[in-house]
LOVO-631970 format. One record per residue: residue number from 1; residue in one letter; chain; z, y, x of N, C-alpha, C in turn. Coordinates in steps of 0.2 Angstrom, whole numbers, plus 5000, padded with zeros to 4 digits. Layout:
REM residues N
- NUM:A:A:Z:Y:X:Z:Y:X:Z:Y:X
...
//
This chain:
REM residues 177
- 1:X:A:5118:4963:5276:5120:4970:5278:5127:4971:5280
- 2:X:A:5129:4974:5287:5136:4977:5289:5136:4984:5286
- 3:X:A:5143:4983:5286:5147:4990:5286:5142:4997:5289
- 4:X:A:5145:5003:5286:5140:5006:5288:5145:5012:5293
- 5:X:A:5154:5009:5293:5156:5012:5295:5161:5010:5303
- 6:X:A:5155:5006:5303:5158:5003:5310:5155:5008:5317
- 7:X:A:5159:5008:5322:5158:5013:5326:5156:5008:5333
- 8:X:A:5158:5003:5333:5159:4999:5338:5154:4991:5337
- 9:X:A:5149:4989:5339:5148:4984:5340:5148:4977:5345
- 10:X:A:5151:4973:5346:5147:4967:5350:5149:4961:5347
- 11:X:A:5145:4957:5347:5142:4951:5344:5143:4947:5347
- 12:X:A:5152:4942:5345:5153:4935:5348:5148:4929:5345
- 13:X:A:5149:4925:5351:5143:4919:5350:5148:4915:5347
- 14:X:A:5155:4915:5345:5158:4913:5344:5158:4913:5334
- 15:X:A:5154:4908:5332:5151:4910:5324:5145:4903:5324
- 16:X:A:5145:4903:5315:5139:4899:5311:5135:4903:5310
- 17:X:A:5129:4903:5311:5124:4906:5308:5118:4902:5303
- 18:X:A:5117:4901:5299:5122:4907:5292:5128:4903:5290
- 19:X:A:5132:4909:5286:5139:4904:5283:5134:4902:5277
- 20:X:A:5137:4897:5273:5135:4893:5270:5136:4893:5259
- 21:X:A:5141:4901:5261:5145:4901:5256:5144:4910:5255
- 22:X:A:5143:4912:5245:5143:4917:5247:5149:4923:5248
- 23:X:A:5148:4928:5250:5154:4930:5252:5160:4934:5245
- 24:X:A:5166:4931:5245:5169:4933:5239:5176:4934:5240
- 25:X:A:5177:4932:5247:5184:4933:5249:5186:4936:5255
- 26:X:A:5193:4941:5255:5194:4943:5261:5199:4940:5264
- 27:X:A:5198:4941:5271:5205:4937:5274:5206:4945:5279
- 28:X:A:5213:4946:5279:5216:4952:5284:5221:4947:5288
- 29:X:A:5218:4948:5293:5222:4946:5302:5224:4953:5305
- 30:X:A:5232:4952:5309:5233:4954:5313:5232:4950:5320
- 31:X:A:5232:4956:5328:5231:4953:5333:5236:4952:5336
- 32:X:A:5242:4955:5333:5249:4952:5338:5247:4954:5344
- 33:X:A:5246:4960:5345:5244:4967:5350:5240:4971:5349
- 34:X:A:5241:4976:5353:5238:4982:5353:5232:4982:5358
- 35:X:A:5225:4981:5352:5219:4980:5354:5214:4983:5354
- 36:X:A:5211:4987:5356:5206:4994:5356:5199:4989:5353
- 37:X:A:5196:4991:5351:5188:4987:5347:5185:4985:5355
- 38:X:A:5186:4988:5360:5182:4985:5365:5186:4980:5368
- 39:X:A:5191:4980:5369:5196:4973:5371:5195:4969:5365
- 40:X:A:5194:4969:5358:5197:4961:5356:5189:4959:5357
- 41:X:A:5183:4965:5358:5177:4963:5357:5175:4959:5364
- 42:X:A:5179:4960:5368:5177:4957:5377:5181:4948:5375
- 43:X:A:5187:4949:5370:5193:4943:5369:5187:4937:5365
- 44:X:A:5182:4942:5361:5179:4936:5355:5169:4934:5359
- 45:X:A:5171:4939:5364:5165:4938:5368:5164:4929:5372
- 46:X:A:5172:4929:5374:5170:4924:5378:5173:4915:5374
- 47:X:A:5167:4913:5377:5165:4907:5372:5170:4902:5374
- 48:X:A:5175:4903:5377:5182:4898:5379:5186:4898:5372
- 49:X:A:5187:4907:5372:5191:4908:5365:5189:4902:5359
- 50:X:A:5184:4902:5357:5183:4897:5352:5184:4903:5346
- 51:X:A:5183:4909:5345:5188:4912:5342:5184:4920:5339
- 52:X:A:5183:4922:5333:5181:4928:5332:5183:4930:5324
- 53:X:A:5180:4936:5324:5181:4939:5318:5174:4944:5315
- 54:X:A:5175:4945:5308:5168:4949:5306:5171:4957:5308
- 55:X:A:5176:4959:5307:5178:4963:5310:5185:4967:5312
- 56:X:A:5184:4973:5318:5191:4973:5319:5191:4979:5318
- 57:X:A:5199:4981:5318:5202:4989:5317:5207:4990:5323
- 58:X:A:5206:4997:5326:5211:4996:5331:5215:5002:5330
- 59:X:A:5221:5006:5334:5225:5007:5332:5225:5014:5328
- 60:X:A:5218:5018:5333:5215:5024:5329:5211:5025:5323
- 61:X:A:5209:5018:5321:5207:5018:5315:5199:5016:5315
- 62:X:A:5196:5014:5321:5190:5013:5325:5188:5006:5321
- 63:X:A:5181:5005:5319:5179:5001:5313:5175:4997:5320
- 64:X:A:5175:4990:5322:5172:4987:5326:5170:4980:5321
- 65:X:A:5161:4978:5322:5157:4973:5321:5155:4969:5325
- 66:X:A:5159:4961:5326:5159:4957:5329:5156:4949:5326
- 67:X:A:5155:4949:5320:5150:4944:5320:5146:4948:5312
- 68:X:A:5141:4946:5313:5137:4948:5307:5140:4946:5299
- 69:X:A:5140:4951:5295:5143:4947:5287:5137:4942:5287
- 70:X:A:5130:4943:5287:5129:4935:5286:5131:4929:5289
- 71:X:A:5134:4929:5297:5136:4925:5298:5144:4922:5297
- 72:X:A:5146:4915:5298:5151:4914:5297:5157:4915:5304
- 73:X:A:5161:4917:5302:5167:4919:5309:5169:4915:5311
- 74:X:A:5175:4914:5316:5178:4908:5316:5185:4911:5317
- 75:X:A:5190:4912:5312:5194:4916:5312:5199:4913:5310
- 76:X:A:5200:4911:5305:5206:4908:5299:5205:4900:5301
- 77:X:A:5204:4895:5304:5206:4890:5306:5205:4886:5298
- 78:X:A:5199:4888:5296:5197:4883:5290:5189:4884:5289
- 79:X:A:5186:4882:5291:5179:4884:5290:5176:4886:5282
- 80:X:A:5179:4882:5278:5179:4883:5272:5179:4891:5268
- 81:X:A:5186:4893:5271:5187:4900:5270:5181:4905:5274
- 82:X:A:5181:4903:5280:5177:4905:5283:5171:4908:5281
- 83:X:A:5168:4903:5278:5161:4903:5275:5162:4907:5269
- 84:X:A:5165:4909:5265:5166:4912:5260:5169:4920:5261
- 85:X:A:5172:4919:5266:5177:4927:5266:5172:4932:5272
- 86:X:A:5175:4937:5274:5175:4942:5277:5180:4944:5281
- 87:X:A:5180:4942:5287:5189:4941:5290:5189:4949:5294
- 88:X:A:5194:4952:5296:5194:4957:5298:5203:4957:5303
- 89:X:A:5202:4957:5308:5207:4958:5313:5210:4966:5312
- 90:X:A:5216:4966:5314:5220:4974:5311:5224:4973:5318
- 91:X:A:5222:4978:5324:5227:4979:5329:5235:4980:5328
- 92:X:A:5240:4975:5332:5245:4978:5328:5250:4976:5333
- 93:X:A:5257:4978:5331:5264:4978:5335:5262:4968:5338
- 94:X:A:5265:4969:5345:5265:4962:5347:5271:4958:5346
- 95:X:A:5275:4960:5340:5281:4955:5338:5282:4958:5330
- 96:X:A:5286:4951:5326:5288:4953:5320:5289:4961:5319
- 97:X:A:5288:4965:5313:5283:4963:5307:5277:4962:5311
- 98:X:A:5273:4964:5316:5267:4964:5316:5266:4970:5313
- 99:X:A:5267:4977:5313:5267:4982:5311:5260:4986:5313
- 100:X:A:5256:4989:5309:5251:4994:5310:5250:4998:5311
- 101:X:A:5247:5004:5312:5248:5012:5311:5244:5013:5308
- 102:X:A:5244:5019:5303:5244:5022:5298:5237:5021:5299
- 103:X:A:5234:5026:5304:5225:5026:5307:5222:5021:5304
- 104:X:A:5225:5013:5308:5223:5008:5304:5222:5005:5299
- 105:X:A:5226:5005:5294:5229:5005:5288:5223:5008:5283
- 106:X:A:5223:5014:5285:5219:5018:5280:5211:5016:5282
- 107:X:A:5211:5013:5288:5205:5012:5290:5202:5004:5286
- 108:X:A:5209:4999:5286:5206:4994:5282:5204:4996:5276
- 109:X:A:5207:5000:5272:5207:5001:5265:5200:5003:5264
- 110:X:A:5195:5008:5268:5190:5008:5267:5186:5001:5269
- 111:X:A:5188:5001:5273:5183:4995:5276:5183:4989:5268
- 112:X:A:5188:4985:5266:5189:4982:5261:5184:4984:5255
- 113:X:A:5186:4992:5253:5183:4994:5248:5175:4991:5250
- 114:X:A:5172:4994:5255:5165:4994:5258:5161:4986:5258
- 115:X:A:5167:4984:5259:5163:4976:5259:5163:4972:5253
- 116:X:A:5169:4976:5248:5169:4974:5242:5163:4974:5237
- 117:X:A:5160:4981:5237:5157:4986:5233:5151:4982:5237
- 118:X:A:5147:4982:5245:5140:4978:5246:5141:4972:5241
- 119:X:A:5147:4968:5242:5144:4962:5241:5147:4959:5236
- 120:X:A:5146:4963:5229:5147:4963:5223:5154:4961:5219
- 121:X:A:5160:4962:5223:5165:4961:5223:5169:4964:5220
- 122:X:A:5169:4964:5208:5171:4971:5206:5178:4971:5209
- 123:X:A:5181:4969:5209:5189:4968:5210:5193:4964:5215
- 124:X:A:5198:4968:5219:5201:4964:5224:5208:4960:5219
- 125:X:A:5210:4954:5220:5215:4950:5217:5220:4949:5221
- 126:X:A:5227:4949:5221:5229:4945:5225:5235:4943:5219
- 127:X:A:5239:4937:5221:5243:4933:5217:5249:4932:5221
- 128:X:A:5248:4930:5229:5252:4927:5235:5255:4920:5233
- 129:X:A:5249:4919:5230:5248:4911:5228:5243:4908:5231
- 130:X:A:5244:4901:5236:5242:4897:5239:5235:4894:5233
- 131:X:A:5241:4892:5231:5240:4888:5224:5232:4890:5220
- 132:X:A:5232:4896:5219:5225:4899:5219:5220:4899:5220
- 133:X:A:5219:4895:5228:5213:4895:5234:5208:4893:5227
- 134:X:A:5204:4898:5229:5197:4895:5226:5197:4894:5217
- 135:X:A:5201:4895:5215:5202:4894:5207:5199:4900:5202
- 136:X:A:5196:4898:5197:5192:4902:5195:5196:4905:5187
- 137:X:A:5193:4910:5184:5197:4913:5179:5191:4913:5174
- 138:X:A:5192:4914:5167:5186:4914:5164:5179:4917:5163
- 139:X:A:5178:4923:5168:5173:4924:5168:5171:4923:5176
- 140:X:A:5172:4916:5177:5170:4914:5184:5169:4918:5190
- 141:X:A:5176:4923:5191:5177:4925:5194:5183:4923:5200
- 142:X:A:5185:4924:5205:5192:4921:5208:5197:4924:5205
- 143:X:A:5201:4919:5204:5210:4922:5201:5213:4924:5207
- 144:X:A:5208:4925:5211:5212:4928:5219:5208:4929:5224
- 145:X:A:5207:4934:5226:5201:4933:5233:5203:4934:5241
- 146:X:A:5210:4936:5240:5212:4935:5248:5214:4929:5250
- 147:X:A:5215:4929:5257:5220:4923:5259:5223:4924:5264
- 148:X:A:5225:4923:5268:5230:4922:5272:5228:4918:5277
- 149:X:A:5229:4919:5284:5228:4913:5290:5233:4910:5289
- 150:X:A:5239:4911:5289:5244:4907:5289:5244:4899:5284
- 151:X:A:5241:4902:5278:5238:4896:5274:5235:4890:5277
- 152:X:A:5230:4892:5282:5227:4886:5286:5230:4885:5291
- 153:X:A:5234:4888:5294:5236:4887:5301:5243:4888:5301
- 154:X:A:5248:4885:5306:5254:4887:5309:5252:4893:5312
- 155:X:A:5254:4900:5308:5252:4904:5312:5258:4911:5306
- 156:X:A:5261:4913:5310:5264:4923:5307:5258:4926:5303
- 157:X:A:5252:4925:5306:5247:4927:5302:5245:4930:5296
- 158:X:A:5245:4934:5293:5244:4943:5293:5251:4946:5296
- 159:X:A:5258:4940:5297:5261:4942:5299:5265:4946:5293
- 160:X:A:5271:4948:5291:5276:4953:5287:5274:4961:5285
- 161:X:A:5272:4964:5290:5270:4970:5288:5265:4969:5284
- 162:X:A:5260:4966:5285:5251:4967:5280:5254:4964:5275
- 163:X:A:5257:4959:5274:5257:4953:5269:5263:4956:5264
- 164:X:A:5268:4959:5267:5270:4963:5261:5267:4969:5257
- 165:X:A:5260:4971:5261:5258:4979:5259:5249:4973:5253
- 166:X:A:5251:4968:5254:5246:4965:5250:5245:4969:5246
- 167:X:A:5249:4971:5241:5248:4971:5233:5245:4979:5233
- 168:X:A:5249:4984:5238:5246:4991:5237:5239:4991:5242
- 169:X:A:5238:4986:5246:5230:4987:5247:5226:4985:5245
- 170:X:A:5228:4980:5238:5223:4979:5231:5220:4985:5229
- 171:X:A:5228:4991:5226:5231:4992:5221:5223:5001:5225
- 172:X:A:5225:5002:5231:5222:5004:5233:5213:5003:5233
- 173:X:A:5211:4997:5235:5204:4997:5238:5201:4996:5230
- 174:X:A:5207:4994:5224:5202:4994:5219:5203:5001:5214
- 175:X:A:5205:5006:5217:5205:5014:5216:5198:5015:5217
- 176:X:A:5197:5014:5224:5189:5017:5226:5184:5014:5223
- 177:X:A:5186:5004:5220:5179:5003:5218:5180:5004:5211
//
């Protein structure tokens, strides 16, 4: 089951069907531009890219579904993560921080809550610890559940802005759930 707050669909081919892991991790990307749901949707369309996400957010706050949560994305440059997380692109400034607008902002925090709460996710974690991937706590839970593109790849990715507002988009999406 997708989001139920998505306004925008198109379906890149650019994906594993099914991913292989279940979903327990988020991963927040920025697009290093400013991308309206129909443009990163036309960008994850075309199967050059090599390139997608489960979903994007564009400047006005516009919730777009680009590969199915059962399917795996091809977003963060790990398949591993791939297959366990829920990757979501955040339109943003085309240079350092990689800045957001607010629309957006408030738009992922629902989004996160949303996909938390479907896919039985009591609590969002974050550490900003690598070190963490995948490490469990004692009630076999993650001692972290986000991650970072920059972890797998040479890449800014979430980029300054997002990565510093980690902790208050826990501190938030885990108010709502």
């Amino acid at each position: 089951m997708n989001s139920p707050l998505v306004s925008f669909t198109e379906i890149s081919p650019n994906k594993t069907s099914p991913r292989n892991h279940t979903i327990d991790t988020i991963t927040i990307h920025c697009t290093a531009g400013h991308l309206n749901v129909r443009a990163l949707g036309t960008h994850f369309a075309d199967k050059n890219q090599q390139a997608s996400s489960n979903y994007g957010i564009d400047d006005e706050g516009r919730i777009a579904l680009y590969v199915d949560e059962a399917d795996r994305s091809w977003c963060s440059s790990n398949a591993a993560n791939d297959n366990r997380a829920i990757t979501i692109e955040v339109s943003s400034d085309g240079f350092p921080p990689y800045a957001v607008t607010d629309s957006a902002y408030a738009s992922l925090i629902y989004l996160v809550a949303d996909i938390c709460k479907r896919n039985s996710i009591k609590k969002l974690r974050w550490s900003h610890d690598k070190a963490l991937l995948n490490k469990l706590d004692d009630n076999s839970e993650l001692r972290q559940n986000i991650t970072l593109h920059k972890w797998f790849a040479q890449k800014a990715c979430p980029g300054p802005y997002l990565e510093e507002r980690m902790f208050d988009i826990v501190a938030k999406v885990n108010a709502l759930l």
